[in-house]
ZAMARGU-4260 file (C-alpha; in steps of 0.2 Angstrom, whole numbers, plus 5000, padded with zeros to 4 digits):
<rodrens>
0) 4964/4968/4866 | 4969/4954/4877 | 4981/4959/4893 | 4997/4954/4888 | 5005/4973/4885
5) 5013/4967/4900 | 5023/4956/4888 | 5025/4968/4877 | 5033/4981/4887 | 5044/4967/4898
10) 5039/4961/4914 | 5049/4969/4930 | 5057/4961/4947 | 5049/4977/4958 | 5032/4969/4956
15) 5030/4970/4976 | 5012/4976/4978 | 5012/4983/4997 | 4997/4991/5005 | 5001/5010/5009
20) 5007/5013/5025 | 4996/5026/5034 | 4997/5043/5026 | 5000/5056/5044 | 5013/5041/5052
25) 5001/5033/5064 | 4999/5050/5073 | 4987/5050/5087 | 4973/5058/5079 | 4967/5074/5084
30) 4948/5080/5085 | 4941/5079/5070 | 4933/5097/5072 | 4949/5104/5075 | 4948/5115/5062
35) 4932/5125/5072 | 4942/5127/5088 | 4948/5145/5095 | 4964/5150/5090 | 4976/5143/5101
40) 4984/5160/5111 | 5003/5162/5108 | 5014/5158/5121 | 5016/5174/5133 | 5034/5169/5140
45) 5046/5181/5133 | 5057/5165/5124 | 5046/5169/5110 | 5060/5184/5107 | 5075/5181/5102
50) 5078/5171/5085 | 5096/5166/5084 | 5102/5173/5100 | 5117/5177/5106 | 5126/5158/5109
55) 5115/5148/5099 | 5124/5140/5086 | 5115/5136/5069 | 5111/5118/5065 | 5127/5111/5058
60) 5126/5093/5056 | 5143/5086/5046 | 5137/5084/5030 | 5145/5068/5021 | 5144/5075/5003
65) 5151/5074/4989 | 5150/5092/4981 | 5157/5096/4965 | 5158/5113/4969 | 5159/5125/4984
70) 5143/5131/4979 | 5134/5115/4980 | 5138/5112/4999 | 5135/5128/5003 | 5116/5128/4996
75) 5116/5110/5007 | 5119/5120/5023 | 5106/5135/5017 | 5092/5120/5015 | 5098/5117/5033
80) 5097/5132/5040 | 5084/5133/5055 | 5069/5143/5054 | 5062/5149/5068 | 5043/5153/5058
85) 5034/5160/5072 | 5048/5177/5069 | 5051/5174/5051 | 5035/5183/5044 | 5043/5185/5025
90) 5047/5168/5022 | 5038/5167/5003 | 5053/5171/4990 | 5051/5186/4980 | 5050/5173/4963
95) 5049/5157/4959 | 5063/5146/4967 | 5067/5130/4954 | 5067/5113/4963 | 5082/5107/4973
100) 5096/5101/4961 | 5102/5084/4965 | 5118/5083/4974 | 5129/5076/4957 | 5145/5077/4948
105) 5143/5088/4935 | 5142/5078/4919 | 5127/5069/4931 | 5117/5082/4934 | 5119/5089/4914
110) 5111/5072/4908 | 5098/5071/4921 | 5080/5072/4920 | 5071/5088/4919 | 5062/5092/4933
115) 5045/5097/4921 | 5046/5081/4918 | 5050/5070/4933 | 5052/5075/4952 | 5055/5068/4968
120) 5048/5073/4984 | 5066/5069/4992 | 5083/5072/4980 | 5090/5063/4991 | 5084/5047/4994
125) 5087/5036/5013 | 5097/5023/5012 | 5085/5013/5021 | 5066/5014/5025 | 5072/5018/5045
130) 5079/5032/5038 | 5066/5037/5029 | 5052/5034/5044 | 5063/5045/5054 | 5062/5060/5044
135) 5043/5057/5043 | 5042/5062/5027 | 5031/5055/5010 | 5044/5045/4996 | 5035/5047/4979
140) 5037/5052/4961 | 5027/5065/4951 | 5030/5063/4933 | 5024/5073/4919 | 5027/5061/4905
145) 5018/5065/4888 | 5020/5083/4890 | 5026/5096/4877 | 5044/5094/4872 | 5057/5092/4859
150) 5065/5074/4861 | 5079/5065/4851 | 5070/5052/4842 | 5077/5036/4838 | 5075/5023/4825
155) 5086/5007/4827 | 5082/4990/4821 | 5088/4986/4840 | 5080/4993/4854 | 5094/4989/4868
160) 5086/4985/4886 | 5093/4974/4900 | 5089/4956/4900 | 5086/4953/4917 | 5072/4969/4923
165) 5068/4976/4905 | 5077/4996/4909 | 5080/5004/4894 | 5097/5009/4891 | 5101/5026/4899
170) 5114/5040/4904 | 5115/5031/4920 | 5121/5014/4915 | 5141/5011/4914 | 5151/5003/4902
175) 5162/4989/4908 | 5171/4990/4890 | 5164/4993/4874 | 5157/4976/4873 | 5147/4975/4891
180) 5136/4988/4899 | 5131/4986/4918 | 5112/4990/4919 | 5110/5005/4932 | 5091/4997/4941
185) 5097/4977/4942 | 5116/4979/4941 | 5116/4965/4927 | 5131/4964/4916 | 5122/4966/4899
190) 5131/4964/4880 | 5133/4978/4868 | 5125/4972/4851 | 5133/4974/4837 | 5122/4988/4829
195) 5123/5000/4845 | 5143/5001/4842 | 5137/5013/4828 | 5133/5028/4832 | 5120/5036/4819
200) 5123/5056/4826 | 5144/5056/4824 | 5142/5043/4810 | 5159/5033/4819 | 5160/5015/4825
205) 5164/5008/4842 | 5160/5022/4854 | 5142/5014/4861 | 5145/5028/4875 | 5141/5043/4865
210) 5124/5035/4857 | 5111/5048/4859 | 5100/5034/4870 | 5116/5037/4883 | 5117/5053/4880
215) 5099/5059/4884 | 5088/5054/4898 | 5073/5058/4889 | 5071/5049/4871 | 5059/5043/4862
220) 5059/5026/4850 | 5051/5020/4835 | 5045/5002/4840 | 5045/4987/4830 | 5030/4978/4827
225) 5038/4968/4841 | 5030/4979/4851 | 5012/4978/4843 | 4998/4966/4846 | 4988/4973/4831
230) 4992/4985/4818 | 4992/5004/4826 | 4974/5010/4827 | 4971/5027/4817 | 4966/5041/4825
235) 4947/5038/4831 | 4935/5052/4840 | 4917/5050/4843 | 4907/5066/4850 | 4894/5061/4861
240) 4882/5076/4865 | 4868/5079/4877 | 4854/5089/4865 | 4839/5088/4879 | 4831/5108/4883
245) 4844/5110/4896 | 4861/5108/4884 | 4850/5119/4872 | 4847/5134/4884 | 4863/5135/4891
250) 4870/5136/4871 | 4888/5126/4872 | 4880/5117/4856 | 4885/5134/4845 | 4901/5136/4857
255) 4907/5117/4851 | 4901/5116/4832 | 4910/5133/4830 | 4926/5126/4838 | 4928/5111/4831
260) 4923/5118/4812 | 4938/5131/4815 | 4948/5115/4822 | 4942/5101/4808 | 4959/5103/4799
265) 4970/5102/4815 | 4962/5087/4824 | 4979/5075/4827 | 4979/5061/4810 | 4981/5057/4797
270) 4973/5053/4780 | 4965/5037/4793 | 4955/5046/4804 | 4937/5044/4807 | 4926/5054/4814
275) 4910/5049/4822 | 4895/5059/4829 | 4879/5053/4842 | 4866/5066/4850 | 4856/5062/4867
280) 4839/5067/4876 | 4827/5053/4880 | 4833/5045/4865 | 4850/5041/4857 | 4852/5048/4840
285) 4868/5043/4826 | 4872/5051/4810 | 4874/5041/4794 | 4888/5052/4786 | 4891/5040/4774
290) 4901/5048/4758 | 4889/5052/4744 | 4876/5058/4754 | 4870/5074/4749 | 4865/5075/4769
295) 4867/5068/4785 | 4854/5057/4789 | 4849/5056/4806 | 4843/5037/4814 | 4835/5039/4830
300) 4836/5023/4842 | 4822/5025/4854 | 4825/5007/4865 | 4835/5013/4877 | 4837/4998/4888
305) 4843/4988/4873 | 4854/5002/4864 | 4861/4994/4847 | 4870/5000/4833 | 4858/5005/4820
310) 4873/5004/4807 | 4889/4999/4806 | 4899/5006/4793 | 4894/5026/4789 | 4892/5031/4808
315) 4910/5032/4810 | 4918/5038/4796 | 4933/5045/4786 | 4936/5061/4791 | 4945/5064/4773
320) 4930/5059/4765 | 4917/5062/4771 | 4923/5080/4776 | 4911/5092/4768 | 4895/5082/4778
325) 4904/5083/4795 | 4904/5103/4791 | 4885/5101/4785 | 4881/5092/4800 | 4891/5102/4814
330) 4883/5119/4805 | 4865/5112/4806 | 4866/5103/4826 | 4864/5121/4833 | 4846/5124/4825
335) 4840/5105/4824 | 4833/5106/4844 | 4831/5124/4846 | 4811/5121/4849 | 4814/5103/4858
340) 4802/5100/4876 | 4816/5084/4880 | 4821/5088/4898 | 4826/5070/4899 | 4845/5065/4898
345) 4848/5046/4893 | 4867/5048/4894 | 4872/5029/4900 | 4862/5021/4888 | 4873/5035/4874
350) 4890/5028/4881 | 4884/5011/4879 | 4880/5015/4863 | 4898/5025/4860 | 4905/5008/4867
355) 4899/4999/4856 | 4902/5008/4842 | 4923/5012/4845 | 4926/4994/4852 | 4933/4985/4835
360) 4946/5000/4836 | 4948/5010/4849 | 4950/5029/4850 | 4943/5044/4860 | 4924/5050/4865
365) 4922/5066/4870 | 4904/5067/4881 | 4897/5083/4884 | 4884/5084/4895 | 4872/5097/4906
370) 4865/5089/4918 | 4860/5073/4929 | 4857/5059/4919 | 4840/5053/4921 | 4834/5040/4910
375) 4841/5023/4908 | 4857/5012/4913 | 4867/5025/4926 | 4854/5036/4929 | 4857/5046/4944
380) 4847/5055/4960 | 4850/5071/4965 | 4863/5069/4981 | 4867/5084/4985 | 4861/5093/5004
385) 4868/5109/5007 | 4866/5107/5024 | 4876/5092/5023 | 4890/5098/5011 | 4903/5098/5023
390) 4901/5079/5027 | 4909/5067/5017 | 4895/5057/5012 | 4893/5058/4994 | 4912/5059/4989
395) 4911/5042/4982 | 4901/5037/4967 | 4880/5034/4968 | 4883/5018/4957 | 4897/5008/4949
400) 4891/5009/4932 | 4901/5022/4924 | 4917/5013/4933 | 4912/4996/4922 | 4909/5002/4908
405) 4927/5013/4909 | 4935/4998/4914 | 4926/4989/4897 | 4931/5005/4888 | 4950/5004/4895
410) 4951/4985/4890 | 4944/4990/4872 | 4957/5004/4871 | 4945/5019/4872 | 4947/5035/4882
415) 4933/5045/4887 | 4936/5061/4891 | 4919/5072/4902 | 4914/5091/4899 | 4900/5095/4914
420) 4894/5112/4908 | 4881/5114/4922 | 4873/5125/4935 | 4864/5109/4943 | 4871/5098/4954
425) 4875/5084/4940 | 4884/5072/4952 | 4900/5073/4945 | 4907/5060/4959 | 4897/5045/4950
430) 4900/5053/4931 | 4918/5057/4934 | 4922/5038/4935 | 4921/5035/4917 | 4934/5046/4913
435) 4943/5041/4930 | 4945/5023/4924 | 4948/5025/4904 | 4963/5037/4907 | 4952/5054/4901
440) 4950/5069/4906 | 4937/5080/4917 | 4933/5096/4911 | 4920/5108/4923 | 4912/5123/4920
445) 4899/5125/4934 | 4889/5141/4927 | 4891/5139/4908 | 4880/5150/4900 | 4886/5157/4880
450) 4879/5174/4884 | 4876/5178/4900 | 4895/5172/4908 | 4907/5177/4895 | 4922/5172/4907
455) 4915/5155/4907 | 4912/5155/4888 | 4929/5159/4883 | 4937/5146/4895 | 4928/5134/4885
460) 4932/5142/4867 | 4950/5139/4872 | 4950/5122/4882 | 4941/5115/4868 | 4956/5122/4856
465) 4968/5116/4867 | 4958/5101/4868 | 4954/5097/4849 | 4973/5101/4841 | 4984/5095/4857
470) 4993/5078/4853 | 4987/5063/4858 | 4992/5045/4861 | 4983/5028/4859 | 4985/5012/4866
475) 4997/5016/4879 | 5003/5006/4894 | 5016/5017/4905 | 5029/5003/4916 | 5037/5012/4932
480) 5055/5004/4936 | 5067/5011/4950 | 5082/5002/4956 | 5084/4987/4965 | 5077/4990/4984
485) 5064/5001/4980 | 5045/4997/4977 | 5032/5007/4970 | 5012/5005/4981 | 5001/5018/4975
490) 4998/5024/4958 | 4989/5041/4958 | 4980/5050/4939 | 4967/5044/4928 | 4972/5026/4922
495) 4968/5009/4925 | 4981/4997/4935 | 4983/4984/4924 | 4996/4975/4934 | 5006/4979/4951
500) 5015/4989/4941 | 5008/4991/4922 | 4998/5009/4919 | 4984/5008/4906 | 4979/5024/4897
505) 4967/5019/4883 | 4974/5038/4877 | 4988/5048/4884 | 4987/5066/4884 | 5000/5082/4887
510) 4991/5089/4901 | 4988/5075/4912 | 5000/5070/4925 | 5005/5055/4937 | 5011/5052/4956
515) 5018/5037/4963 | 5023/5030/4981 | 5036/5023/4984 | 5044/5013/5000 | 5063/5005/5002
520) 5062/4986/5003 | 5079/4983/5005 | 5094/4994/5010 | 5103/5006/4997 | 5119/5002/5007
525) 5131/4997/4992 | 5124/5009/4980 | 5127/5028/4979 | 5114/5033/4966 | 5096/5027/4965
530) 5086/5029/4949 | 5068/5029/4942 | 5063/5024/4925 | 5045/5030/4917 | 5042/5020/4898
535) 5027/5026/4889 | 5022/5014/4873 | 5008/5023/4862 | 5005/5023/4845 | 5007/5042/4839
540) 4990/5051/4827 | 5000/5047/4814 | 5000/5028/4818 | 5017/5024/4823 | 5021/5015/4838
545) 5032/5025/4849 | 5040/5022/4864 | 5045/5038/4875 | 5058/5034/4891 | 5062/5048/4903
550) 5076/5042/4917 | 5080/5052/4934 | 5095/5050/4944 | 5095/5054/4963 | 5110/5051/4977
555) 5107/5039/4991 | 5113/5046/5008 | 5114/5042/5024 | 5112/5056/5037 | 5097/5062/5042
560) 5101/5079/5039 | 5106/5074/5020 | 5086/5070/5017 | 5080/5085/5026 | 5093/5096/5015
565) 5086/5088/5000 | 5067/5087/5002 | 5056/5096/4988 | 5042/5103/4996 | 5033/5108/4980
570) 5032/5090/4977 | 5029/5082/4994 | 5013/5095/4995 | 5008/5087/4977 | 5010/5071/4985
575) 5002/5072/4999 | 4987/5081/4992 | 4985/5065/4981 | 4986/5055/4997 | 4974/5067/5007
580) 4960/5064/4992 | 4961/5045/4994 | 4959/5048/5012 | 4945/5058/5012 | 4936/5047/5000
585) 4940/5028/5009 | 4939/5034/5028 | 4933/5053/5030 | 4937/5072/5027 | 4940/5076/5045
590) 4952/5063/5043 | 4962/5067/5028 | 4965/5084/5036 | 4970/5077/5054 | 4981/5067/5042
595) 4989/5083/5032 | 4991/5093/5049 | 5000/5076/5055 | 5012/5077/5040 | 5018/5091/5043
600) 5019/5090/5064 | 5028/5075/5062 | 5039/5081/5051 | 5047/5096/5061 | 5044/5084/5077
605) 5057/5073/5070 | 5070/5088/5064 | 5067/5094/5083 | 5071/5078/5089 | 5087/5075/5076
610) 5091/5093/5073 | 5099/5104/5084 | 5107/5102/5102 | 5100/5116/5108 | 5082/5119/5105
615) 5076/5138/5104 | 5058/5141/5108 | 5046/5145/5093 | 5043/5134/5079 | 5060/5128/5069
620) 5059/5120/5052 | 5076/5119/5040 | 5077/5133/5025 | 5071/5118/5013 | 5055/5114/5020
625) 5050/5131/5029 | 5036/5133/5017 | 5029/5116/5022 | 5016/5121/5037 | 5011/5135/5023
630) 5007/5123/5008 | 4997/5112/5018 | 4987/5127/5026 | 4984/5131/5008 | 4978/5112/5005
635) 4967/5115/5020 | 4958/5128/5011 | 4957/5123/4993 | 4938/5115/4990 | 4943/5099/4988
640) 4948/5098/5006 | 4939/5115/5014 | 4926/5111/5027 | 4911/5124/5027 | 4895/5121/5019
645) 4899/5135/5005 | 4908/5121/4994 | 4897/5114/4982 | 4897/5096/4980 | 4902/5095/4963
650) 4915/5108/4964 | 4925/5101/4978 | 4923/5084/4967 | 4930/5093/4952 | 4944/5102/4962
655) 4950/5084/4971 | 4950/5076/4952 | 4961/5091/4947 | 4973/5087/4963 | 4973/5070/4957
660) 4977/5071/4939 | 4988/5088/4934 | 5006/5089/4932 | 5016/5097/4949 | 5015/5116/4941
665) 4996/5117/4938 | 4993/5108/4953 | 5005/5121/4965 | 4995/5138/4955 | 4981/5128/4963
670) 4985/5126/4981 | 4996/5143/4984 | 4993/5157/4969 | 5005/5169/4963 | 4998/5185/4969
675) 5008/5202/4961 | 5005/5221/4961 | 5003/5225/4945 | 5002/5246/4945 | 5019/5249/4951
680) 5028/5238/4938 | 5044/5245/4932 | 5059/5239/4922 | 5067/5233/4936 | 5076/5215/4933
685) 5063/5214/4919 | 5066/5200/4904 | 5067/5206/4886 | 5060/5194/4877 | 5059/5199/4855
690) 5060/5216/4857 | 5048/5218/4871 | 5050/5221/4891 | 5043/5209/4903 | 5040/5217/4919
695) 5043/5204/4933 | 5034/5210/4948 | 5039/5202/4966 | 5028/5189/4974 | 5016/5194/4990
700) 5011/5183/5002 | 4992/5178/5000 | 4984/5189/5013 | 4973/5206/5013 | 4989/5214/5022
705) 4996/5216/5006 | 4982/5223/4997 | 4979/5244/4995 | 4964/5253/4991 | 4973/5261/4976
710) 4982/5246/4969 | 4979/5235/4955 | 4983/5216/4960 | 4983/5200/4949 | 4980/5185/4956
715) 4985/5171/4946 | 4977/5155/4952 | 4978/5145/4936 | 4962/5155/4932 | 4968/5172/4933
720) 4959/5187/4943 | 4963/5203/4941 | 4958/5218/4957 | 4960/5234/4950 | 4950/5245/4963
725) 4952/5264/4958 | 4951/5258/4938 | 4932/5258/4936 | 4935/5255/4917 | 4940/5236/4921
730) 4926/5234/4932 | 4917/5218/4923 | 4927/5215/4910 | 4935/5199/4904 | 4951/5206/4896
735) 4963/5220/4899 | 4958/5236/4888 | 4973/5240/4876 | 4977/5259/4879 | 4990/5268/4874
740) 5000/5269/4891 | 5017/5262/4897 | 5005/5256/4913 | 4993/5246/4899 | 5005/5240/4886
745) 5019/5233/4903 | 5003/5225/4913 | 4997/5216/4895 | 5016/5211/4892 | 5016/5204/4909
750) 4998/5194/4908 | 5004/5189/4890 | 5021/5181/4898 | 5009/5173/4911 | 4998/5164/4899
755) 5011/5160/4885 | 5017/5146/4900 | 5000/5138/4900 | 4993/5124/4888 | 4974/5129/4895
760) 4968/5145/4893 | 4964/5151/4910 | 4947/5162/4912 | 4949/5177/4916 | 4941/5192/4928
765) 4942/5210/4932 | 4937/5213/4950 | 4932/5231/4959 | 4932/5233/4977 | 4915/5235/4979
770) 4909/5221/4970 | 4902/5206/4977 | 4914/5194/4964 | 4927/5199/4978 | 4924/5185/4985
775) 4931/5174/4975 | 4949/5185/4975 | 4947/5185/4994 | 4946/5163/4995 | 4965/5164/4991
780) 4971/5173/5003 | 4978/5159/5012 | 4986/5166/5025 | 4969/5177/5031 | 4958/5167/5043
785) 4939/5164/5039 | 4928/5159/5048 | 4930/5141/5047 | 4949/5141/5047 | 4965/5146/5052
790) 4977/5161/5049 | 4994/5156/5044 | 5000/5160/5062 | 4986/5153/5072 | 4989/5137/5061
795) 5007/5139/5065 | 5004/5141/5084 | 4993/5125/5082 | 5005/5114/5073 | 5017/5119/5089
800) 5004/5114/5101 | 5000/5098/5091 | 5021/5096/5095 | 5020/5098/5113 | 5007/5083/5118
</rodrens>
């Protein structure tokens, strides 16, 4: 498909492509081994006393705002509130605080953007990049666009957009008259067509203001062939699976023919969609499923330095069709290689085959695969020194061909999305690449085995559901607008950059999200609001060609205290974890840390240095970011980042492609867990939800403090863990026993709640005291020191030593 999408989705004036300015602010960097050294000793002069004493007068910048209700300003001057962290031990709220509404009028901040969908590490934005390198902070977006949701849809002849940068009309726009719209990014003075005076909701004429494009900031449109190169591509997916002894052992085969027969009838389609299968050991294998057959045949292609398509037309076929022989087939892979001696995997030689094989259309391949590839084009060397896990050596691929050929599969419109369902070191750094590049998805399970880790067998039972029947979009590009002054630099998610500023996703999924950097080019002096645009074209399963807008509105200010007051520090940790993975891949690990240390020691330098006159000893952040120095001592410890040689090699790869490539919430249950006692649950402020009580527990910091020998604790980490020490009935289990207690049916209501919110299924573990699976409960404790890291408070102590040199 040639590269002119870019055409298709409009070019845009922001096409500044900057290098990114260095992630920790050109801070002196500090030893690299930091992380080893004793625990600074706290300060012994008695100033470390008196929080807020007697005279000192909390921070209170004027605040130049225009609030639209007492309520507003008064939540500005609670972000601002100084925190002395060194006193303030219970700083985690007792639930989940929602992101920092913008500061807007009313009817603004009704039609804004949701927050699930698109956030901003700073609600409100500098007015000028001085600004904005004073306060030391990261400018980005994270954008969840494909996700789940109910959208008005829109079919108009005339899509209307403006005709100097392409924005699509918005909420954000005004109206001049009903004739002339002024567009909200360029500040262009646009016409109103004729057709947009109707309004197909109200069925009235001339009120262009109350269409449901102006009305909504997320919509999605049916496009006109205008916006096609080709005729939409049906729904396409190839399954490309690794048979040799190893895959056979471990027994995912039964685990994935099962799922997808109990799935056939939901894959996203219609009656166009083809189905293809390929098999893999030393040889590649296809599968004729031609209708007519009364079986599939099997053809075997043994030359695996010249893969070629034995067949053209039956491989990939009609899933309609050829229904009952897909079934046949998927029933009989199970037992075909039982007795097989193949400890060989050819698994660059299959994708080149899958390549071949989806390029005329397009479409989705799903590899699943146990172990290094060994045989042929992008065969791969064991890498892995334990003694050597903590350097950053191998973080970066062994080779570049699974990046070439996703970049050949991106340009051909094919996604490939990677299971690893291995105990071996498979080298997920070089085979991750492929779905990196072509927009897919990386799915882990270190210790896969169908019977002897149920935990692990269920995850994949329910990934793979979530994974066969979620929707799906094809061909897509994703464009990027924001207003005039602001440039985007950084792209961060699984896609390929087509242009400074055109996303290509061969296949857009609902799981996947996206982060961007931004920086201010020009001053935001004559505007008061400052706006972001994300368009994703696809065409939909069902072959229609969609185009999905979500638009945020943020104020522009000019105090430093306003940006402080408004920083989202969910978000910044998001971003700045993204940035801390490119880091540690192009320079060093020991760097990307110094670098997140940096972030946030420059960050309460510059309040110190702003903030207050008087300057009380301890460590002061404002209310909005007092959870900062904790997030990023959380990103310190998440395997991605961690040093240590306990970290695997492919798990901390597998843990940075997650940073990298999940929406904000998945990504925050990640880096700081929600850990909740679960035997004391009462009624208290529970939710009655359809007849049935959801206890809502209070959250506990992350350390062994809050733990009891005779409590039952649940951890929920995105995979949940459960610790229910004096319940010896749990002990090993992979799902809470139904009893007929209030204890049982309030803790299953509340686990219930937990995981109705997640699209993935997360595995799931019942831990005693005693048993040496503790571990794995203890890694979260964030706020515990081991023995390679800091306690919260020795971190906090060495973020105010860092403040003093």
């Amino acid at each position: 498909v040639p590269n002119s999408y870019e055409s298709l989705e409009g070019g845009s004036y922001s096409g500044t492509s900057l290098q990114s300015p260095p992630f920790g602010y050109n801070y002196p960097t500090m030893h690299p081994a930091y992380q080893q050294n004793p625990a600074p000793k706290p300060d012994p002069s008695p100033s470390h006393g008196g929080y807020n004493p007697p005279g000192y007068q909390p921070y209170s910048q004027v605040l130049t705002l225009v609030c639209d209700s007492e309520s507003l300003c008064h939540l500005e001057a609670e972000t601002l509130r100084p925190v002395n962290l060194l006193q303030e031990r219970n700083i985690l709220p007792p639930k989940h605080t929602p992101p920092p509404e913008p500061n807007l009028s009313n009817d603004l901040r009704k039609v804004n953007c949701s927050p699930d969908t698109f956030r901003c590490t700073l609600t409100n934005i500098p007015q000028t990049q001085a600004l904005l390198n004073k306060a030391r902070l990261p400018l980005g977006l994270l954008l969840h666009p494909f996700r789940d949701l109910t959208l008005p849809v829109i079919t108009s002849n005339t899509i209307v957009r403006c005709r100097s940068c392409r924005t699509y009309i918005n909420p954000f726009v005004s109206f001049l008259d009903q004739r002339r719209w002024k567009c909200n990014l360029c500040y262009r003075v646009n016409d109103v067509p004729d057709e947009f005076m109707y309004n197909p909701v109200t069925r009235s004429y001339g009120e262009p203001h109350k269409r449901p494009e102006v009305q909504n900031s997320t919509v999605e449109f049916i496009a006109s062939s205008d916006y096609m190169l080709r005729p939409p591509q049906p729904a396409l997916y190839l399954f490309l699976l690794d048979v040799s002894h190893n895959a056979v052992e471990s027994g995912y085969l039964n685990v994935f023919c099962q799922s997808l027969l109990d799935n056939l009838e939901k894959l996203p389609g219609d009656t166009r969609t083809h189905i293809g299968f390929v098999t893999f050991d030393s040889t590649v294998h296809f599968y004729n499923l031609q209708e007519g057959l009364s079986q599939p045949q099997m053809l075997v292609v043994s030359d695996i330095d010249d893969v070629f398509i034995p067949t053209h037309d039956s491989l990939l076929v009609n899933l309609k069709e050829s229904k009952e022989l897909v079934k046949d087939l998927l029933n009989a892979l199970p037992g075909m290689f039982t007795h097989t001696r193949e400890t060989q995997s050819a698994l660059g030689p299959a994708l080149q085959a899958a390549y071949k094989l989806m390029s005329p259309t397009g479409g989705r391949v799903s590899v699943f695969q146990t172990q290094l590839p060994t045989l042929g084009a992008g065969l791969l060397q064991s890498r892995e020194d334990p003694n050597l896990r903590s350097s950053t050596k191998h973080l970066g691929p062994a080779t570049d061909f699974y990046k070439k050929l996703a970049l050949d599969c991106s340009g051909q419109q094919i996604g490939v999305d990677l299971f690893l369902l291995s105990s071996q070191y498979s080298d997920l750094a070089s085979l991750a690449c492929v779905s990196k590049y072509s927009a897919g998805s990386v799915f882990y399970y270190p210790s896969f085995h169908h019977i002897h880790n149920t935990a692990q067998r269920q995850k994949f039972q329910k990934d793979l559901q979530r994974y066969l029947t979620r929707k799906i979009g094809f061909e897509a590009v994703m464009r990027i607008r924001c207003t005039k002054g602001l440039s985007i630099h950084t792209f961060h998610g699984n896609f390929f950059v087509r242009s400074t500023d055109l996303l290509s996703l061969a296949n857009v999924n609902p799981d996947s999200g996206f982060a961007v950097q931004m920086s201010i080019e020009e001053s935001l002096a004559d505007t008061s609001l400052a706006c972001f645009q994300a368009a994703l074209l696809y065409t939909s399963s069902k072959g229609k060609r969609r185009i999905r807008v979500h638009t945020l509105c943020l104020p522009v200010v000019s105090q430093l205290s306003e940006v402080f007051a408004g920083a989202d520090i969910q978000a910044i940790s998001c971003l700045l974890a993204n940035m801390a993975i490119d880091r540690s891949i192009s320079s060093s690990l020991s760097d990307a840390r110094d670098a997140l240390v940096n972030a946030v020691v420059d960050c309460l330098t510059a309040y110190r240095a702003n903030g207050s006159n008087i300057q009380p000893s301890g460590l002061i952040a404002p209310a909005a970011l007092r959870l900062f120095p904790l997030y990023v001592l959380a990103l310190l410890k998440q395997k991605a980042l961690r040093t240590g040689t306990s970290t695997r090699l492919d798990e901390r790869v597998f843990s940075m492609c997650e940073l990298k490539s999940q929406p904000l919430q998945q990504i925050m249950h990640m880096v700081h867990p929600d850990l909740y006692r679960i035997d004391n649950m009462t009624e208290q402020a529970a939710l009655h939800l359809n007849d049935s009580v959801i206890p809502q527990p209070p959250l506990l910091q992350l350390t062994a403090e809050k733990l009891t020998r005779e409590g039952a604790f649940l951890m929920d980490c995105g995979s949940v863990s459960i610790t229910a020490q004096n319940h010896t009935s749990y002990q090993d289990r992979t799902e809470i026993p139904e009893l007929q207690t209030t204890y049982s049916e309030r803790t299953r209501a509340f686990i219930s709640w937990l995981l109705e919110s997640r699209t993935f299924h997360p595995a799931f573990h019942v831990v005693k005291d005693d048993a040496s699976t503790k571990t794995s409960f203890f890694q979260h404790l964030v706020e515990d020191r081991t023995e390679s890291a800091f306690s919260y408070y020795e971190f906090l102590l060495h973020v105010q030593q860092q403040m003093s040199k």
